[in-house]
N, C-alpha and C positions, 0 to 999 in steps of 0.2 A: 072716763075716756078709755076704751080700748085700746090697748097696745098692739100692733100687730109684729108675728113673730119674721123669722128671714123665709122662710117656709112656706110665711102666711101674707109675704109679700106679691102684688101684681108683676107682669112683667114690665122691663121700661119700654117706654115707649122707640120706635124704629125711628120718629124724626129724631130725636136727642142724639145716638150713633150717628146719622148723617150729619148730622152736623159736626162731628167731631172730626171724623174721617174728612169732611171738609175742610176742617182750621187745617190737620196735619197735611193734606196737599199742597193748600196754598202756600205753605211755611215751605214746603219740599220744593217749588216749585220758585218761590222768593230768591231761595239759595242758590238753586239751581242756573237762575240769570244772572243772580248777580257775581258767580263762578264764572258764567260766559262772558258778563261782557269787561271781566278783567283779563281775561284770556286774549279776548277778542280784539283787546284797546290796542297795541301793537298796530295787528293788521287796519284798525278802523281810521287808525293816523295815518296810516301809511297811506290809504286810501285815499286821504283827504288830501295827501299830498301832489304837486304839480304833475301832470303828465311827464315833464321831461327827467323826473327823478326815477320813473317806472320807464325806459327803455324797452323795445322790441327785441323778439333774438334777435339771432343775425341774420337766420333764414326770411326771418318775416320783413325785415328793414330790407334785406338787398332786393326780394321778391316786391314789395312797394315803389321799390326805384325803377325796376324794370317793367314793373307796370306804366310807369310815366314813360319810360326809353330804355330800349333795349341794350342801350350798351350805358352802361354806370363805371366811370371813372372816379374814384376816390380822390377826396380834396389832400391826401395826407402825405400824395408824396412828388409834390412840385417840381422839385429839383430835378426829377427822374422822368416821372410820365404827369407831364402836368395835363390839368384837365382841358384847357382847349385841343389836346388832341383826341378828343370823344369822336366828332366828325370824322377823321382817319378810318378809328376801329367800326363807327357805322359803314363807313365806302367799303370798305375789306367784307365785314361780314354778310353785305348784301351780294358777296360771292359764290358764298356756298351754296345756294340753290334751296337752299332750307329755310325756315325761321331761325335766325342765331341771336340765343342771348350771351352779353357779352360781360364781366365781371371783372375790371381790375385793380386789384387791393394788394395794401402794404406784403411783402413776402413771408412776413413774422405773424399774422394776427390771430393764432389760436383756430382755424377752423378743422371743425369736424373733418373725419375721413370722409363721409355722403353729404359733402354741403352742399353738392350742385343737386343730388338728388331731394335734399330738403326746401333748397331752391323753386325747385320744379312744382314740391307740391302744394307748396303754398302758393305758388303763383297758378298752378295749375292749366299750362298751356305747355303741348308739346314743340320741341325745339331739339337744337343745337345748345347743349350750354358749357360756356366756356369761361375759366376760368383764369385771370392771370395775373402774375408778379411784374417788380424792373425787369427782369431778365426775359420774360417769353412766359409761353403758355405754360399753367402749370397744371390743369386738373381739364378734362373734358369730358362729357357724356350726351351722347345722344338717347332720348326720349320721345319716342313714338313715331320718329323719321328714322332712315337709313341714312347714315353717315359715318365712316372712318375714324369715329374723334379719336381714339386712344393710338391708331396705327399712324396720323396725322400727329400728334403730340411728338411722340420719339421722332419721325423723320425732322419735322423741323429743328426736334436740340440736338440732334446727332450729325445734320447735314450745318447749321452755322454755328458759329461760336460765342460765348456765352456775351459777350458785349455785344451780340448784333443788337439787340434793342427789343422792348415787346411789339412796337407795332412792325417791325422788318420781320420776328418772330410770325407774328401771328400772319402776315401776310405768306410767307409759307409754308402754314399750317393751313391757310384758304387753299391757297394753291394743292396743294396734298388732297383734302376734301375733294373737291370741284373732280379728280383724277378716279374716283372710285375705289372702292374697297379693295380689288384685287390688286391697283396698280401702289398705293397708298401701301398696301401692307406690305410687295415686292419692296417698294422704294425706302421704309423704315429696317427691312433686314439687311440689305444692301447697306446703306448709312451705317447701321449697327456694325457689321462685319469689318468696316472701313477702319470706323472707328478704336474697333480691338486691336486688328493688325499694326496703329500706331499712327496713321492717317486722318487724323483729325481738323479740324476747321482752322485755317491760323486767325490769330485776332486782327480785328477791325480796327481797332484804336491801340493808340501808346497812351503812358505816361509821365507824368513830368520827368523822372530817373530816365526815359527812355529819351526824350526830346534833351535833357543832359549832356545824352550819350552821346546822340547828334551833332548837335552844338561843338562838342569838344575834337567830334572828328573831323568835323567841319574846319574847325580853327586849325589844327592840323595839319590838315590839305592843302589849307589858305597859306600858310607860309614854307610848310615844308618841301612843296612840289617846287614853285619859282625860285626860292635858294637852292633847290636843290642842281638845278640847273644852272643856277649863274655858279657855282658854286665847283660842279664839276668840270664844266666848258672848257675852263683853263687847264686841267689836267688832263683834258683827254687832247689838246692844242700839244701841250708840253709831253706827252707819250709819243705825238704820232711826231715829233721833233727826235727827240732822245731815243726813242728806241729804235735798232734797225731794221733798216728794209728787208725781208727775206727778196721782194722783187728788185732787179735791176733797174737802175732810173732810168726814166723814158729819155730818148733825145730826139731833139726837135731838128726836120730833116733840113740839113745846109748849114747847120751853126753846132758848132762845138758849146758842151759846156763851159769850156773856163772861157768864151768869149761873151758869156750872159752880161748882160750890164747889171750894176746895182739897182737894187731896189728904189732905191731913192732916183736913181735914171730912168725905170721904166716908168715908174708912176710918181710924178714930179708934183701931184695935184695932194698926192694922199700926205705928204708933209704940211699941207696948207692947209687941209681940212678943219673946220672949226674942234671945237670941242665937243659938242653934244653931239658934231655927227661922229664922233672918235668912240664914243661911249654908248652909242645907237650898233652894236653889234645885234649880228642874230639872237645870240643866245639872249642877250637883254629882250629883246622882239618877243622870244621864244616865253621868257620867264613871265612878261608883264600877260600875253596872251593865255598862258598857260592861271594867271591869277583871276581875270576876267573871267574866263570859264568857269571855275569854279564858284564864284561868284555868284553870276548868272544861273548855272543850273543847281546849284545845293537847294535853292527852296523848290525845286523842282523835281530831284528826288526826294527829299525830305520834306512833300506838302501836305503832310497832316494838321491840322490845327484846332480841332477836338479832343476831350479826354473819352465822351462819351456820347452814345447815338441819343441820346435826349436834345429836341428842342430849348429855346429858352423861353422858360415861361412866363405869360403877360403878367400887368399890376393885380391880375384878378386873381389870377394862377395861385399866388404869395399871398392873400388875405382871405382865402375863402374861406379855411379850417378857422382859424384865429376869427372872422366875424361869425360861423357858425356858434363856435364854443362861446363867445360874447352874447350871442342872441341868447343863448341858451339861460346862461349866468345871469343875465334881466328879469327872467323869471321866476329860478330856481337856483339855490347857491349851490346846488350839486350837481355837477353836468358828468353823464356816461355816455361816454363814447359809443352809439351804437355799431358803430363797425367791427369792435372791440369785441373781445369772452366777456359776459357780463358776472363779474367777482363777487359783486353784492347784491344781496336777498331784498326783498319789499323789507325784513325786518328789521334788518342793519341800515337801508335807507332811512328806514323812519328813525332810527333813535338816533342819525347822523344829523336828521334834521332837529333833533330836539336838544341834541349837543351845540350844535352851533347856536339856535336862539339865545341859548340859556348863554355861551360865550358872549352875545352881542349883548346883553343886557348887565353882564358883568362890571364890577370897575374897573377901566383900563381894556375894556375888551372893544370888540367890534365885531365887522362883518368877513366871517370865514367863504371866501371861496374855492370851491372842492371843483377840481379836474379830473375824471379817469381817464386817459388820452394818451395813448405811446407815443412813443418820441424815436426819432430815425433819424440818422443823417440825410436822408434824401425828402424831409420837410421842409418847411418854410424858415425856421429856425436852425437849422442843420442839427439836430437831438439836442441842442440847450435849452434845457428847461425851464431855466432863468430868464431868457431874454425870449420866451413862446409866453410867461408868467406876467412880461411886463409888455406883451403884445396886445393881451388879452385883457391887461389893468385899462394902456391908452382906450382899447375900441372900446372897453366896458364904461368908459369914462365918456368917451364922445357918445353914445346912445345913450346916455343918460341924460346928458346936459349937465351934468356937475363938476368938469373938469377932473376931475381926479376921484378915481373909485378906489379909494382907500380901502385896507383891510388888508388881513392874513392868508398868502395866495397858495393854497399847498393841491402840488401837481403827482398825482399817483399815475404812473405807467402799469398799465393792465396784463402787459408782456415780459417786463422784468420782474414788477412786483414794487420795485423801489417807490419810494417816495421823498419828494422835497417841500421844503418851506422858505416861501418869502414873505417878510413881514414890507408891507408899503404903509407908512403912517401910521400907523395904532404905537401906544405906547408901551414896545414888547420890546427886548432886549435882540432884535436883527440878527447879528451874527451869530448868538450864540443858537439862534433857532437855524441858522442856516450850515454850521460847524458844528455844537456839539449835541443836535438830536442821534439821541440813543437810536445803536446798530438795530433793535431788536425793533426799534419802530419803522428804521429810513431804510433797513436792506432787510428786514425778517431774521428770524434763526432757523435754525433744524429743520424746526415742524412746520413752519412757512416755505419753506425749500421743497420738502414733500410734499406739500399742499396742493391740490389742483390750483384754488384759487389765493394761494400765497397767503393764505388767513388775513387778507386786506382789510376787510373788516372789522376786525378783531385792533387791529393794528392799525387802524384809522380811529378809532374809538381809543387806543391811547392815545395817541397823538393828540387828542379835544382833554385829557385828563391832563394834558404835560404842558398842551396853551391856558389851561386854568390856574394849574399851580407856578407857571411863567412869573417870574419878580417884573414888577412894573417900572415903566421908567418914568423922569420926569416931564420929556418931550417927547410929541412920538417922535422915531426913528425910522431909515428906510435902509432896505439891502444898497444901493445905489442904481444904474443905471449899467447894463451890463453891455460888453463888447459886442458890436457888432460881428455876426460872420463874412465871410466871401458873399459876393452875389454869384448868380449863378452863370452870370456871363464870364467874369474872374474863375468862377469856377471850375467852368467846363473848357473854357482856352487853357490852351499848352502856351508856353512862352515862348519869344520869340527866337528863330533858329540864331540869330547872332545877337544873346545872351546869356544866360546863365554862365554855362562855362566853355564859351569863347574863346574865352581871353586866354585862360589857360591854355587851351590847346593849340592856341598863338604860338605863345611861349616852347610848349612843348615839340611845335613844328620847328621853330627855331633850332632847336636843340641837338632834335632827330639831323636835322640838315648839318652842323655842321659836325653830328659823330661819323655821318655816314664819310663826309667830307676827307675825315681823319683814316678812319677805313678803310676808302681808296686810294689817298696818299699814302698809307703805312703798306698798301700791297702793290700800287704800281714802284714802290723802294724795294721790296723784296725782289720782285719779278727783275727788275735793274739791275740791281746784282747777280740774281742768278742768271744773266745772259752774261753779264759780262764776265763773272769766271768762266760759263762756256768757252768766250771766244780765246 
C-alpha cells in the first residue's frame, strides 16, 4: 500500500466545509432564539394578558369618549359635578358658534401641559377644546377655529368667584367666546385690573362656621331687641317723672292746676281694668312685635341653604365609578384607571399578574384584587378607600352571582402614590395588613417621592412578597364593614338657621339686655345727681 504524504494529499472536498459552516449557523442561530424568547417572555405574557390590564393614555381614552360625545363628564367626582349634568355642558357649548369639545375631570389627575393639544390629535377634528376641574375652566385651546379660549378662561376666574361652580364657570366662558376676540380680551384685562386693585368677586355660598354665625346672631336679636325694650320703657317712664322740666307746664285754659282732679277721678274705668289689659302696655305691643319681625325676616336675610353650587346627584351619579371598576375586576384582577397617569409598564403588569396567580394558588391564599384609582372627597365614597374597597367587593359579588367576592382588596391611588389593603375572607391576619404594612410599601420612601411614577410598581410587587410570607390564620377573617359617610344631600345643606347655636345666642341676648339695662340705670343715677347739686 502506498502511503500518501500531507504534500501528497488531494484537496478536501467544498461540500464537507459547507456542511460544517452549516451545523455552526444552525447552533448560532438555536441560541440566538432561544436568548429571544427568554427576553421576550415578559413582554409575550403581557401580551397574552386581558385588554383591561394594558389601558390607553389619557390622550387616546378622553379622545374615544369624545368621539362617542363631545362633552365627557368623568364618573369620579359625584358629589361635585356629577355626571347627569353632561346635558348642561352640551346646551352652553352649543353656544360658541364652533364645534366645542368639552373635558371634565378630577382637579388632581396628573395631565400633561398640551393635553388638549394631544387630545385633538388623536381625535383629530378641529374645535374648541375645553378643559375643566370643580371649580371652572381650567385649560382651553382653539384648533383650526377662531376663538378667544385663553382671553375667555381668565375673564370668567377673574370676573366670579371661585365656588360659582364649573357649569356657572363655563357658562361665562361661553358667553366671553360668543363676544369675539377683541371684546373677550378688553373684558379679561379689565377683570384682571379689578381684581389687583382689591375688587374681587364675593362668594356665592357660606359654611356651616358661617350659617353658626348666623344662627347665633340671630338668637341674639331674638331676645335682646324685645327685652331690651320692655326693659328700658320703665326707665325712660321714671326719667321723664324725676327729672325736671326745663319747660313750664302747660295750663289748660279756665282751670287752675291744683283744681285737677285725681287720677283715679278722671279715669274711674282704669282702676277696673282687668289684668292683662294692665299688662297689655305699648311697650309689651312694641317688644312682642319687635320679636315677630325678626322672626319672620331672619330666614329672609339669611336664605342660603347650600354649601356649594353642585346639584344632587341621582342613584346613577353614586355607582357609576364603583360598577365600572367592578366590570373591570370580572375580567381582570388588575384594574388602571384610565383617566389616571398610567404608573405601570406592560412589564410590571405582567409579573403583577403572575404574583397574584401564584398567591391564589397558595395555602391560605386567594384572590388578589388590584385597583389604580384616586380617591377625592368629591367621590362617591368621599376619599375612603375602605368603604370604595367594600363597594366594589358588594358589586363584584352581585355580577358574579356568588354572593360574596372574597379576597385581598388592595386600592393604589395613582396621585398620591399611597396604598391600602383589605383583607375580606381569606385566611390573613386583617388588621395587621391594614395597620402594620410597612411605610415603605403603603406611603413609599425618598426615592418613591422623587419618582415620577412613585416606584408603584416596585412597591406593589412587595406588597405580593409581604401577602406571601403573611402568617395564616385559622378562620378567614375580614377588616369589617366601614362607616358610612354623609350623603350628599346632608352634605351640601347648611343647617337649619334656628339651630346649631341658637340657643346660645338666646342666652347671650339675654345678657346683653339686661347689662345694657344696668348701664342706663347706673347713668340716668349719675345724671340725677348731677342736676340736683346744680339746682
Amino acid at each position: 500500500m502506498t502511503t500518501l504524504t500531507t504534500d501528497e494529499r488531494p484537496p478536501a472536498d467544498g461540500a464537507g466545509a459547507g456542511v460544517i459552516r452549516l451545523l455552526l449557523s444552525l447552533c448560532g442561530l438555536t441560541a440566538l432564539l432561544l436568548t429571544s424568547a427568554t427576553l421576550a417572555a415578559a413582554p409575550a405574557r403581557a401580551a397574552d394578558a386581558p385588554a383591561a390590564s394594558r389601558p390607553p393614555t389619557q390622550a387616546a381614552y378622553f379622545a374615544d369618549r369624545l368621539r362617542e360625545n363631545q362633552v365627557h363628564v368623568t364618573d369620579q367626582l359625584p358629589r361635585a359635578v356629577p355626571r347627569s349634568m353632561a346635558p348642561d355642558f352640551a346646551r352652553l357649548a352649543e353656544r360658541t358658534g364652533v364645534p366645542t369639545y368639552v373635558l371634565v375631570l378630577p382637579s388632581q389627575s396628573g395631565f400633561s401641559e398640551d393635553v388638549l393639544g394631544a387630545v385633538h390629535d388623536r381625535l383629530g377634528r378641529d374645535g374648541l377644546y375645553v378643559l375643566l376641574d370643580d371649580s371652572g375652566v381650567r385649560k382651553a385651546a382653539a384648533y383650526g377655529v377662531s376663538a378667544p379660549a385663553e382671553a375667555a378662561r381668565r375673564a370668567a376666574a377673574y370676573e366670579l368667584p371661585y365656588d360659582a361652580g364649573p357649569l356657572r364657570n363655563f357658562e361665562r366662558f361661553v358667553d366671553v367666546v360668543a363676544q369675539g376676540p377683541e371684546k373677550a380680551e378688553a373684558r379679561a384685562t379689565a377683570a384682571s385690573h379689578k381684581l389687583r386693585d382689591g375688587y374681587g368677586p364675593e362668594e356665592m355660598y357660606i359654611g356651616p362656621s358661617d350659617r353658626k354665625n348666623q344662627s347665633f346672631v340671630t338668637g341674639i336679636a331674638l331676645t335682646g331687641v324685645p327685652l331690651t325694650i320692655l326693659l328700658l320703657a320703665p326707665c325712660v317712664r321714671w326719667a321723664r317723672r324725676r327729672f325736671p322740666h326745663t319747660a313750664p307746664p302747660r295750663r289748660t285754659a279756665g282751670r287752675s292746676a291744683s283744681k285737677r282732679r285725681p287720677a283715679a277721678t278722671r279715669h274711674p274705668v282704669t282702676a277696673t281694668r282687668p289684668t292683662w289689659r294692665r299688662l297689655l302696655t305699648p311697650s309689651l305691643a312694641l317688644a312682642l312685635a319687635a320679636a315677630a319681625a325678626i322672626v319672620l325676616t331672619a330666614p329672609l336675610v339669611f336664605d342660603e341653604t347650600k354649601r356649594i353650587a353642585a346639584p344632587l346627584p341621582t342613584p346613577a351619579d353614586m355607582t357609576a365609578r364603583v360598577e365600572r371598576v367592578a366590570a373591570g375586576l370580572a375580567h381582570d384582577p388588575v384594574y388602571v384607571d384610565p383617566e389616571s397617569p398610567q404608573l405601570l409598564n406592560v412589564a410590571q403588569l405582567s409579573r403583577l399578574h403572575e404574583r397574584i396567580e401564584q398567591f391564589g394558588r397558595s395555602e391560605g391564599g386567594g384572590p388578589v384584587y388590584l385597583t389604580v384609582v384616586p380617591h377625592q372627597p368629591e367621590d362617591e365614597s368621599a376619599g375612603d378607600e375602605e368603604l370604595f374597597a367594600a363597594a366594589v367587593r358588594a358589586k363584584l359579588g352581585r355580577a358574579d352571582g356568588i354572593g360574596e367576592a372574597d379576597g385581598v382588596y388592595v386600592v393604589a391611588d395613582p396621585l398620591s402614590g399611597y396604598i391600602d389593603v383589605f383583607n375580606h375572607g381569606l385566611r390573613l391576619e386583617s388588621f395587621r395588613l391594614l395597620f402594620d404594612l410597612p411605610e415603605s410599601i403603603a406611603y413609599g420612601d425618598d426615592r418613591a417621592d422623587e419618582a415620577d411614577d412613585r416606584l408603584l410598581g416596585e412597591r406593589l410587587d412587595a406588597l405580593m412578597t409581604y401577602l406571601d410570607e403573611s402568617p395564616r390564620t385559622d378562620e378567614p377573617t375580614t377588616t369589617g364593614d366601614p362607616a358610612r359617610p354623609l350623603s350628599p344631600k346632608a352634605e351640601n345643606s347648611l343647617p337649619p338657621l334656628f339651630a346649631t347655636d341658637f340657643r346660645p345666642g338666646l342666652f347671650v341676648g339675654t345678657v346683653a339686655a339686661m347689662m345694657l339695662l344696668g348701664l342706663v340705670a347706673g347713668v340716668l343715677g349719675v345724671v340725677r345727681v348731677m342736676l340736683r347739686r346744680r339746682r
